[in-house]
C-alpha positions as CSV (number, residue, x, y, z in Angstrom):
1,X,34.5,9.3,-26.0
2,X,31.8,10.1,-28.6
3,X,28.9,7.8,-28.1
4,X,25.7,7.8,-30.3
5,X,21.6,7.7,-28.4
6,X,19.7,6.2,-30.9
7,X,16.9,9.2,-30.2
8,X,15.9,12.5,-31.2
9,X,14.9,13.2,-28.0
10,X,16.5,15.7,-26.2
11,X,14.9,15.2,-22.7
12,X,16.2,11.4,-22.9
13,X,19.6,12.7,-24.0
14,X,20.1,15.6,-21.5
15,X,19.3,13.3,-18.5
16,X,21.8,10.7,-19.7
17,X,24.4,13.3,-20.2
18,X,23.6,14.7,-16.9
19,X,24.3,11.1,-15.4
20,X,27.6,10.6,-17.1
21,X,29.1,13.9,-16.8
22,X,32.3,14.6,-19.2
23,X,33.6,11.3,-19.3
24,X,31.1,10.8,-22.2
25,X,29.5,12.5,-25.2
26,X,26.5,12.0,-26.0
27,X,25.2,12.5,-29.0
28,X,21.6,12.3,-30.6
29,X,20.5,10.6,-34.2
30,X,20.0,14.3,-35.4
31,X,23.3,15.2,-34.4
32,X,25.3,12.4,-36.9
33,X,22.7,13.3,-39.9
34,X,20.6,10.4,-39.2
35,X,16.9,12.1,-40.1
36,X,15.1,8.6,-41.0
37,X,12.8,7.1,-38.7
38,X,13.6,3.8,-37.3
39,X,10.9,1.3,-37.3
40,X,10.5,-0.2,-34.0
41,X,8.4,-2.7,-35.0
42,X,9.5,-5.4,-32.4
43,X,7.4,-7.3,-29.6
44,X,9.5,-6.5,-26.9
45,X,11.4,-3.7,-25.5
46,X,14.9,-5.6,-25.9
47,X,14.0,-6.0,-29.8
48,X,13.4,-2.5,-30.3
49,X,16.1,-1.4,-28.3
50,X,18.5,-3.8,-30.5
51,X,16.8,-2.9,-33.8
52,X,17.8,0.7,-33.3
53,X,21.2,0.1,-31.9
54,X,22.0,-2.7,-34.9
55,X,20.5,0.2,-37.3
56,X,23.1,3.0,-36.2
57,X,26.3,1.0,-36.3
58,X,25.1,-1.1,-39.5
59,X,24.0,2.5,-41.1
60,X,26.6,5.0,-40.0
61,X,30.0,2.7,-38.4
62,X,29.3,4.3,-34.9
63,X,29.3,3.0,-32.0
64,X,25.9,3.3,-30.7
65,X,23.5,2.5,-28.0
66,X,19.5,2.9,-27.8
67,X,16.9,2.4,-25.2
68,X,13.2,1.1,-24.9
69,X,10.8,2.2,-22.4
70,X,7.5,1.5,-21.7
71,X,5.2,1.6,-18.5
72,X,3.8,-2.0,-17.5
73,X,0.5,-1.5,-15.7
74,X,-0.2,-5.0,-13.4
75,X,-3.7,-4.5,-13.4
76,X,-3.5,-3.6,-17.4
77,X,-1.8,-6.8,-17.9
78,X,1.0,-4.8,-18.9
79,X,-0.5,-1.7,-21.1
80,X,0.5,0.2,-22.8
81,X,4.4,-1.6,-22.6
82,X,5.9,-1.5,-26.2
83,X,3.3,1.0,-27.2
84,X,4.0,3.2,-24.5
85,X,4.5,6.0,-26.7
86,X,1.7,6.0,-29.3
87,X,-0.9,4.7,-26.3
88,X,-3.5,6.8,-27.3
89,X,-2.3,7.1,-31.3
90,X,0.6,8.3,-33.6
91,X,0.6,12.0,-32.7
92,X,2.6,10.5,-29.6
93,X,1.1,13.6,-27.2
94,X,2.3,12.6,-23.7
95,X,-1.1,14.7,-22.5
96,X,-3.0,12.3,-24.0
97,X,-1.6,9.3,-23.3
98,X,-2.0,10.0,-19.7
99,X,-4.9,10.8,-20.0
100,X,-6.3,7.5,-21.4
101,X,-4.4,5.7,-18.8
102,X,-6.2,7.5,-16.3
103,X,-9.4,6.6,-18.0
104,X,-9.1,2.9,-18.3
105,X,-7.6,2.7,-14.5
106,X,-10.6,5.1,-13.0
107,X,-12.7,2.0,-11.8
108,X,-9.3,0.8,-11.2
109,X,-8.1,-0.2,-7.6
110,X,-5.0,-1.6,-8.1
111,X,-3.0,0.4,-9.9
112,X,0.9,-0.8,-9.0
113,X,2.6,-0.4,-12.3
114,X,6.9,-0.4,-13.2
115,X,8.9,1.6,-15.9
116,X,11.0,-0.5,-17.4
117,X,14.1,0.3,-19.5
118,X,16.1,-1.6,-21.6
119,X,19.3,-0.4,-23.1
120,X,21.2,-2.3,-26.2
121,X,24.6,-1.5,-26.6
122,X,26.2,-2.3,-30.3
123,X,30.0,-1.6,-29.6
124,X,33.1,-2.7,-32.0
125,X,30.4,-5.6,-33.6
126,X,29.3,-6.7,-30.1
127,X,25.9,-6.1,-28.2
128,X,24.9,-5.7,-24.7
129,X,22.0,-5.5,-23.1
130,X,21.1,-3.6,-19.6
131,X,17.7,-3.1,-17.5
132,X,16.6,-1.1,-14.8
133,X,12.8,-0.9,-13.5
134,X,11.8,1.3,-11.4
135,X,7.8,0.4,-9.1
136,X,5.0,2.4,-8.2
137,X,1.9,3.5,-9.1
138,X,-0.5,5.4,-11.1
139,X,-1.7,8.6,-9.6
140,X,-5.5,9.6,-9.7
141,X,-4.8,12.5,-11.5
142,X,-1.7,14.4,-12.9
143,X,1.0,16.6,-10.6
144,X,4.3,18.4,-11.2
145,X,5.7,19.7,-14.4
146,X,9.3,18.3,-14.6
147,X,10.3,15.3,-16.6
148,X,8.3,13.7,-19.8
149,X,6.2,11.3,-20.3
150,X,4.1,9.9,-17.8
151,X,6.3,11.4,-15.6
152,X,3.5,13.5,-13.7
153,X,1.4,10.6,-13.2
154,X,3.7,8.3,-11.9
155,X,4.5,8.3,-8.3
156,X,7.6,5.9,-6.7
157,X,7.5,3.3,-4.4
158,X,8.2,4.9,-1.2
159,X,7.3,8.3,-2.7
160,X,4.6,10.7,-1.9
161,X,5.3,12.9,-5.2
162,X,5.7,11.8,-8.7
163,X,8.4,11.6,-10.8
164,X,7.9,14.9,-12.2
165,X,8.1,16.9,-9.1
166,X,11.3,15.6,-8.3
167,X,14.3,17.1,-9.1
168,X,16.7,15.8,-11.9
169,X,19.1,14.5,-9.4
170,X,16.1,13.1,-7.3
171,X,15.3,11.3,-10.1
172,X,18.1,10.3,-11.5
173,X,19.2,8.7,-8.6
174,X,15.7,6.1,-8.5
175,X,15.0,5.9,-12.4
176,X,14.8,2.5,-14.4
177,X,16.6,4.9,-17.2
178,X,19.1,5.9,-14.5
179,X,19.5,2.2,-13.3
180,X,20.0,1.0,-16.6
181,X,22.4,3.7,-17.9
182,X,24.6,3.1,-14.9
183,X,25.1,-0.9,-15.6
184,X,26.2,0.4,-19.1
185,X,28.7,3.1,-17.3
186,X,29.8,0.5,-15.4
187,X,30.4,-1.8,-18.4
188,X,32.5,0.8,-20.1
189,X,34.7,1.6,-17.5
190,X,35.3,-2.0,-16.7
191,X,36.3,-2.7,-20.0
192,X,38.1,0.4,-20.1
193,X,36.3,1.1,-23.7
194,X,36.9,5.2,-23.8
């Protein structure tokens, strides 16, 4: 079955096609001839994950499911969440976005913080929603060059290491991405939808 990530990135799309193996292809917005932007302009993750799923399957008849993600820091009262992305401006630069989280959190002691992912499914006129979080916290400086993001400042509960030390396996077996991807594989082999 041919199913359509609302994203042009490839990181995001290899580790979900790593997690579902053959049973599933995945394929990106660039792939189906979709080069417009999507405007995430909602106030939550689950409205911007449905806003790009609704705009696939309204736009191109496909199938389609999308993800938000954003990184809730508790003693941030949740920054940078929806903007998770553009934290530290439009150019979207993972490098600096990490580094001004490190900057507002270096007076910081508590510095627990949660990835949370939120996946909308729009399937045959239908949507579905699935979550996964994954806790931790905020290293004092960056490690590892694996993964994206603020992969190399993030470090799992019950982990020494941050995310992007660990291997792609390691990771896919603890990730809120991971977590949330597998309630959808679960979905779709429940309702037998191949």
């Amino acid at each position: 079955m041919n199913l359509i990530f609302a994203t042009n990135n490839i990181n995001k799309a290899k580790e979900i096609q790593h997690l579902v193996g053959d049973s599933v292809t995945i394929k990106t917005l660039i792939e189906i001839g979709c080069l417009e932007e999507i405007v995430e302009n909602g106030k939550t993750l689950t409205e911007n994950a449905s806003i790009k799923s609704n705009y696939v399957f309204n736009n191109f008849n496909m199938n389609c499911f999308a993800d938000d993600t954003g990184l809730l820091v508790e003693s941030l009262n949740g920054e940078p969440g929806i903007y998770s992305a553009r934290y530290a401006g439009e150019q979207k630069d993972a490098g600096d976005n990490m580094d001004l989280l490190l900057k507002n959190l270096s007076n910081i002691k508590n510095r627990r913080a949660s990835f949370m992912t939120v996946i909308s499914l729009k399937i045959n006129d239908k949507e579905y929603f699935f979550e996964g979080e994954l806790k931790g916290e905020i290293a004092l400086e960056k490690s590892g060059n694996g993964g994206f993001g603020y992969d190399p400042i993030f470090i799992p509960e019950g982990y020494t290491k941050s995310l992007a030390e660990l291997s792609l396996d390691e990771k896919n077996k603890i990730s809120h991405r991971a977590k949330a991807f597998n309630k959808l594989k679960d979905f779709l082999v429940q309702n037998n939808i191949n």
